[in-house]
Backbone as CSV, one residue per row, in Angstrom:
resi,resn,N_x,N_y,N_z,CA_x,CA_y,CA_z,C_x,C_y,C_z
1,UNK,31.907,-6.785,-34.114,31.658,-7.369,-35.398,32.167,-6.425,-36.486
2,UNK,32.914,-6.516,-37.663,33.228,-6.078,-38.838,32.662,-5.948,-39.550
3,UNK,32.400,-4.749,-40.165,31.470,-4.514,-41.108,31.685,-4.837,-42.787
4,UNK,30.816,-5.305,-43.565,30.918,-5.672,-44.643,31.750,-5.041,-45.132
5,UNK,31.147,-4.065,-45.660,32.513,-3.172,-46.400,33.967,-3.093,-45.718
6,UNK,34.023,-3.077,-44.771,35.516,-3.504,-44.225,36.469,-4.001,-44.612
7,UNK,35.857,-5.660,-44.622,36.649,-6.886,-44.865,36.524,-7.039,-46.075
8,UNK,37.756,-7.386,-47.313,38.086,-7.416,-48.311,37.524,-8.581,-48.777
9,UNK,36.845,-8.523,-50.138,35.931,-9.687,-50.608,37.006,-11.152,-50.888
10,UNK,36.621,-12.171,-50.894,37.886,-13.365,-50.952,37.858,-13.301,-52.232
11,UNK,37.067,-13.324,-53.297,37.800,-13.243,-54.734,38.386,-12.464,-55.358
12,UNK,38.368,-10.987,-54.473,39.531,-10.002,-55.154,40.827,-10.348,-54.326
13,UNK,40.961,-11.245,-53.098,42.533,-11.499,-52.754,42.704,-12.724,-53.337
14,UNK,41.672,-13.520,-54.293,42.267,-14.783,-54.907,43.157,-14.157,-56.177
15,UNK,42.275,-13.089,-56.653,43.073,-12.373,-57.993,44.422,-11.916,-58.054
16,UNK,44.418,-11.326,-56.401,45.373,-10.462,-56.656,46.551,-10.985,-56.396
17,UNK,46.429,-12.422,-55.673,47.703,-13.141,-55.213,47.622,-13.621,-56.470
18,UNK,46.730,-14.010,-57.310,47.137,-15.068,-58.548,47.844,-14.129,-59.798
19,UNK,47.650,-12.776,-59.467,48.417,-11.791,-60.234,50.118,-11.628,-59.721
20,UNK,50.018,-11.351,-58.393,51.535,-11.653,-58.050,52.224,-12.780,-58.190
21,UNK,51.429,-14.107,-58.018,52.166,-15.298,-58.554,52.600,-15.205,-59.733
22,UNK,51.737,-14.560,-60.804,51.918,-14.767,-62.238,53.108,-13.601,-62.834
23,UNK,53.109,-12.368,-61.720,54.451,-11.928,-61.995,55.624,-11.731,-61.708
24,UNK,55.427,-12.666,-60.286,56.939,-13.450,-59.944,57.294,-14.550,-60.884
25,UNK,56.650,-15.617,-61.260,56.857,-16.288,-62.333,57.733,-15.636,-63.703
26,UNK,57.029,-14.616,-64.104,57.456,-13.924,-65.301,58.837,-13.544,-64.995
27,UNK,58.925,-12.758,-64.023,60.169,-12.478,-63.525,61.282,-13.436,-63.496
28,UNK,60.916,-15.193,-62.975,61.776,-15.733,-62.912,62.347,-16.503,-63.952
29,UNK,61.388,-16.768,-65.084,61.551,-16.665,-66.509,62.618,-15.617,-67.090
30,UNK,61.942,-14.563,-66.719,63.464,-13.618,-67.647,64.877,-13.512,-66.670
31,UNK,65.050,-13.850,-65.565,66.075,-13.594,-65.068,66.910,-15.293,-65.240
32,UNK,65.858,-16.450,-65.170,66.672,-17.649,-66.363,67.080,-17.335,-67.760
33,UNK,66.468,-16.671,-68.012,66.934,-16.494,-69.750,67.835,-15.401,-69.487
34,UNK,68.335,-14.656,-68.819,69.295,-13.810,-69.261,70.881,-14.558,-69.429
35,UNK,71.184,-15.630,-68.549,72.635,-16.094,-68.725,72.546,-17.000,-69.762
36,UNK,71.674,-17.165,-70.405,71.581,-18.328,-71.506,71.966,-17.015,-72.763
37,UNK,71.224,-15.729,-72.912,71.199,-14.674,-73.895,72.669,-14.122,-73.403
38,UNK,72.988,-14.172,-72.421,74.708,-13.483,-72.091,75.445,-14.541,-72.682
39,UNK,75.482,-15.843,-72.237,76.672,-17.029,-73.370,76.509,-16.645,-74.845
40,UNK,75.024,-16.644,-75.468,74.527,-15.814,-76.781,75.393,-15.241,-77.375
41,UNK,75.059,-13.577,-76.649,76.031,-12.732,-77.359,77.538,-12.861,-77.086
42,UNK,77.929,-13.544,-76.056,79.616,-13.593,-75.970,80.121,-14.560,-77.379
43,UNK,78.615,-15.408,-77.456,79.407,-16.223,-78.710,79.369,-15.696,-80.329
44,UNK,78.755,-13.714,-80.328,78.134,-13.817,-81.768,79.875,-13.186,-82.408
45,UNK,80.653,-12.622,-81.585,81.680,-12.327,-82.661,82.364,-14.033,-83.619
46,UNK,82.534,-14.863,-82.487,82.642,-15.874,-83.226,81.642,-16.505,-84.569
47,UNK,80.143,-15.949,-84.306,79.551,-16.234,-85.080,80.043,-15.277,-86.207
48,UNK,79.978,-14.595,-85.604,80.519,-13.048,-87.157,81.512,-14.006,-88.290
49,UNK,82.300,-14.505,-87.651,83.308,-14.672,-88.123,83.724,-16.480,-88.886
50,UNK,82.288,-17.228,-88.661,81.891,-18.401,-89.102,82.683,-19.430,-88.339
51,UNK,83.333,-19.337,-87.125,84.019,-20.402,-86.151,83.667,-21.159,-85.606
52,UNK,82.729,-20.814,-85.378,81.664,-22.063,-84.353,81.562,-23.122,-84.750
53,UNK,81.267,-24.037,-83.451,80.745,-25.378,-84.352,79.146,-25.441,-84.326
54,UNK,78.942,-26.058,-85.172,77.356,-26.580,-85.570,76.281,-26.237,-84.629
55,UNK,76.807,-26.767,-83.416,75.700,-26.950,-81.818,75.570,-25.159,-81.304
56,UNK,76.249,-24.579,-81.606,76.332,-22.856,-81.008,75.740,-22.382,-82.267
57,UNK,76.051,-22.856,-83.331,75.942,-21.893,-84.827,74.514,-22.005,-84.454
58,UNK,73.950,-23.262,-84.022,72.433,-23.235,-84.270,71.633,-22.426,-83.222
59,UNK,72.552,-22.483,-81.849,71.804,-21.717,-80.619,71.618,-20.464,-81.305
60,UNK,72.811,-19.662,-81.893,72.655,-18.232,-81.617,71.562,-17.764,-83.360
61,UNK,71.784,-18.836,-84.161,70.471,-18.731,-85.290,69.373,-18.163,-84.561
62,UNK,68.859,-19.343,-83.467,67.555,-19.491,-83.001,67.789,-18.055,-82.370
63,UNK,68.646,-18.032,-81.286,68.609,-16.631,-80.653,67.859,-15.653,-81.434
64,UNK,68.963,-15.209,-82.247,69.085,-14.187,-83.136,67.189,-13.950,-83.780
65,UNK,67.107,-14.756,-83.745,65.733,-15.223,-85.075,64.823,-14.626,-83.971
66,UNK,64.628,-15.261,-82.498,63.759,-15.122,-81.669,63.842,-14.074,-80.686
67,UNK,65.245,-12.888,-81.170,64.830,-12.016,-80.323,65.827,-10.406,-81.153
68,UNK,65.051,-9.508,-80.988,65.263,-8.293,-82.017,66.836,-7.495,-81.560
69,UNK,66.312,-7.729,-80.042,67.609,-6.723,-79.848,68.900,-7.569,-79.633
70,UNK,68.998,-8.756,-79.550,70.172,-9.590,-80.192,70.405,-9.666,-81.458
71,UNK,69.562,-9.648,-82.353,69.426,-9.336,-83.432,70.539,-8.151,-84.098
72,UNK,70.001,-7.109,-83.394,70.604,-5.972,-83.539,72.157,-5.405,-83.288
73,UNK,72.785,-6.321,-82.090,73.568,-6.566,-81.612,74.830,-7.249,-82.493
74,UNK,74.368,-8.177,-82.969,74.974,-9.153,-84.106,75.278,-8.207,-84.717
75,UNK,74.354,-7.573,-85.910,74.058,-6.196,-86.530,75.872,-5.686,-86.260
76,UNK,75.628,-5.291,-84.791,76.793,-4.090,-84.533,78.133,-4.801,-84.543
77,UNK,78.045,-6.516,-83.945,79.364,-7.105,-83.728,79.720,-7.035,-85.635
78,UNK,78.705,-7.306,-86.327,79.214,-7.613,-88.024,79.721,-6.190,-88.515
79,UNK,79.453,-5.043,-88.037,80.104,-4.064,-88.184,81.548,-3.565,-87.890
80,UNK,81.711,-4.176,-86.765,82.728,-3.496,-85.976,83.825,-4.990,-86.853
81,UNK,83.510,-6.079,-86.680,84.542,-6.737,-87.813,84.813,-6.189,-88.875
82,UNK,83.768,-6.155,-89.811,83.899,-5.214,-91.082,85.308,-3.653,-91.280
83,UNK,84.720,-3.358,-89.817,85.998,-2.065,-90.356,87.121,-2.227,-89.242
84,UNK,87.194,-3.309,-88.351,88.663,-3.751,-88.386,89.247,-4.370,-89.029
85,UNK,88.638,-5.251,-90.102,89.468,-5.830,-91.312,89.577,-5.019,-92.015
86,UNK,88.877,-4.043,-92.380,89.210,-2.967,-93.412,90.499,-2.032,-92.690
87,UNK,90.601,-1.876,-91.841,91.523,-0.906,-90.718,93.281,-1.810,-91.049
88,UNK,92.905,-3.318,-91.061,93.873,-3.578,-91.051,94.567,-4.371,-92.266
89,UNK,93.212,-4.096,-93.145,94.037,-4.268,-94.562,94.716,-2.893,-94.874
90,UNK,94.127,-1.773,-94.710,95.068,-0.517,-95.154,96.356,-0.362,-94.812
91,UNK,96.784,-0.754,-93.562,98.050,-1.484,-93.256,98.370,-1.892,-94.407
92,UNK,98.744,-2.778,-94.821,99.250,-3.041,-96.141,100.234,-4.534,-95.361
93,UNK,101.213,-4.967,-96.181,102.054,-5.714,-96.002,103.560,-5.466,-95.502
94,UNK,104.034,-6.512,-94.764,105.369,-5.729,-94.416,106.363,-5.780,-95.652
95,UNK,107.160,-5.231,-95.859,108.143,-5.180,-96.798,108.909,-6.261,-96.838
96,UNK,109.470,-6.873,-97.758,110.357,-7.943,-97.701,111.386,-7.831,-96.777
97,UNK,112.066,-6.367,-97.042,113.436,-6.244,-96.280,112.857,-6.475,-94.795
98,UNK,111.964,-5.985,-94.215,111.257,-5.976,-92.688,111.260,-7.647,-92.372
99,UNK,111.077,-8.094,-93.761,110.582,-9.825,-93.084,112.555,-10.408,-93.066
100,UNK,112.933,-9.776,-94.059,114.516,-10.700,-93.647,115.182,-10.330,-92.318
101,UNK,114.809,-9.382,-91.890,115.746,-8.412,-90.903,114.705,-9.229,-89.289
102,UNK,113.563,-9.696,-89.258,113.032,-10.134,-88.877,113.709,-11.720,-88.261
103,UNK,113.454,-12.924,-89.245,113.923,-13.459,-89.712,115.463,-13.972,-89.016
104,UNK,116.416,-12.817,-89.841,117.746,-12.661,-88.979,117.931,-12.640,-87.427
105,UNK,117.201,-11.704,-87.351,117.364,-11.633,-85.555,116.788,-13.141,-84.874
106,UNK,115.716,-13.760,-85.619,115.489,-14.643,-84.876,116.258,-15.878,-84.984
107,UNK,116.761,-15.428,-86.100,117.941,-16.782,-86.210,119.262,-16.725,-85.309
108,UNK,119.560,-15.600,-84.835,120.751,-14.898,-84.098,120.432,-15.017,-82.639
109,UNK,119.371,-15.154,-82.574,118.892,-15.342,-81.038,118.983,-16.727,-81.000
110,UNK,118.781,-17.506,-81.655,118.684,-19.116,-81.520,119.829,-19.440,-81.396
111,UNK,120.806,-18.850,-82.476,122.465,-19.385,-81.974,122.828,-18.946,-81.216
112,UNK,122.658,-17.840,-80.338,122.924,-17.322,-78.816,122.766,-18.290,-77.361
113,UNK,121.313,-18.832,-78.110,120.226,-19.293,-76.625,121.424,-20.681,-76.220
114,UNK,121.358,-21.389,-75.252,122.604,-22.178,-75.269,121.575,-23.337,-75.009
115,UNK,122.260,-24.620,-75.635,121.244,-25.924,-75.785,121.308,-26.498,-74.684
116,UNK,119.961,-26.984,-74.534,120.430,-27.723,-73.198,120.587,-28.923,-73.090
117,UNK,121.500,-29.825,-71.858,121.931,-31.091,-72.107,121.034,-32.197,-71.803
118,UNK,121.035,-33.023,-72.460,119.689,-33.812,-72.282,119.679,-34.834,-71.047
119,UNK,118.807,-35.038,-70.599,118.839,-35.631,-69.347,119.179,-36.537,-69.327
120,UNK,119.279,-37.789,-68.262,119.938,-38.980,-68.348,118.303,-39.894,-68.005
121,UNK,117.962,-41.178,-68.917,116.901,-41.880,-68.531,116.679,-42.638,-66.875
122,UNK,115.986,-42.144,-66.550,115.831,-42.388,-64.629,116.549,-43.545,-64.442
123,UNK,117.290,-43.403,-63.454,117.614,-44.841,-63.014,118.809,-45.023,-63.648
124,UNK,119.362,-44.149,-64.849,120.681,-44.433,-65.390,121.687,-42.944,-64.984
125,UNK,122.789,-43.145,-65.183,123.735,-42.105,-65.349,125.003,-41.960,-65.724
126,UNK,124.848,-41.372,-66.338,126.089,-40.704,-67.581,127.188,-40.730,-67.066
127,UNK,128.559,-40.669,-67.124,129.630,-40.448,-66.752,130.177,-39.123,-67.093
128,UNK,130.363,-37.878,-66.358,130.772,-36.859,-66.937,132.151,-36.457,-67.105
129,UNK,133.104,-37.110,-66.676,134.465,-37.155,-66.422,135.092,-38.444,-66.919
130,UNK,136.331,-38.598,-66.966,137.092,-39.952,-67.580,136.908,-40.448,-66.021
131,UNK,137.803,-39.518,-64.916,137.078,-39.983,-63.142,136.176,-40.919,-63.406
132,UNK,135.021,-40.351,-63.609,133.415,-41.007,-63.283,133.844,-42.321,-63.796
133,UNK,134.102,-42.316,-65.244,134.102,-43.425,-66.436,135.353,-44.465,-65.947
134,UNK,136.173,-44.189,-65.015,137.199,-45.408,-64.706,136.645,-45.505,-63.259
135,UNK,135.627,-44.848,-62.480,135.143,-45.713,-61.513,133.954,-46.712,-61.988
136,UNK,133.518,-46.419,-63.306,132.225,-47.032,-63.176,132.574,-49.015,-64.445
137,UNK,133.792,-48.784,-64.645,134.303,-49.636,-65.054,134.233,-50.875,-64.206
138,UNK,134.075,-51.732,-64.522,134.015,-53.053,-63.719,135.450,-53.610,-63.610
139,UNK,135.908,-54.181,-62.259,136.626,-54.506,-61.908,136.957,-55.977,-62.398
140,UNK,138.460,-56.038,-63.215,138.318,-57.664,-63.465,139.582,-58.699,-62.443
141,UNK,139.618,-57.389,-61.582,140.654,-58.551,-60.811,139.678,-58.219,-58.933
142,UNK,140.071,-59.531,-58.351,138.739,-59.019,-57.288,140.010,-60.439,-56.179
């Protein structure tokens, strides 16, 4: 026979399984929400940058609103835009002469590239020779 103290009381193993249920649950809660918060942030540079349409603009609002360290994140993507537009306004503009010389070459390449001949509509065909064109002549003596 087993002695009382032995055998574990049944309402501390009702607890303790209803504690592991409750933090496998939790668990499976945040490991659903993480690929929903990963599409999130892949979409906030677009948000940075006002591209989105309506249906995302509003996901990553809510995101943003309902969680700090996305929040924060945004934060860093609105930064890092900020001083690559600044990076690449100091650049400045190209020079006129840069845009004709530009320009030129691409016009020089186009009269180079050789055109090509246009196809014949299925089922028909062209005559490429006077040859071709006096066989394809119809015969008026038979």
């Amino acid at each position: 026979m087993v002695a009382a103290s032995e055998a574990p009381a049944p309402a501390v193993e009702v607890v303790a399984m209803i504690d592991v249920l409750m933090a496998v649950q939790a668990f499976d809660q945040t490991i659903n929400k993480q690929p929903a918060r990963h599409e999130i942030e892949e979409l906030l540079p677009w948000y940075a940058t006002g591209t989105l349409n309506g249906r995302d603009t509003e996901r990553v609002e809510q995101a943003i609103a309902g969680d700090g360290e996305l929040a924060h994140r945004y934060e860093l993507v609105r930064g890092e835009l900020a001083e690559i537009t600044r990076l690449n306004e100091a650049l400045g503009v190209p020079s006129a002469r840069a845009m004709e010389k530009l320009f030129a070459a691409i016009n020089a390449e186009e009269a180079r590239a050789p055109r090509p001949r246009p196809r014949p509509i299925s089922g028909t065909r062209f005559p490429t020779s006077a040859r071709d064109s006096a066989r394809e002549k119809p015969s008026l003596t038979k």
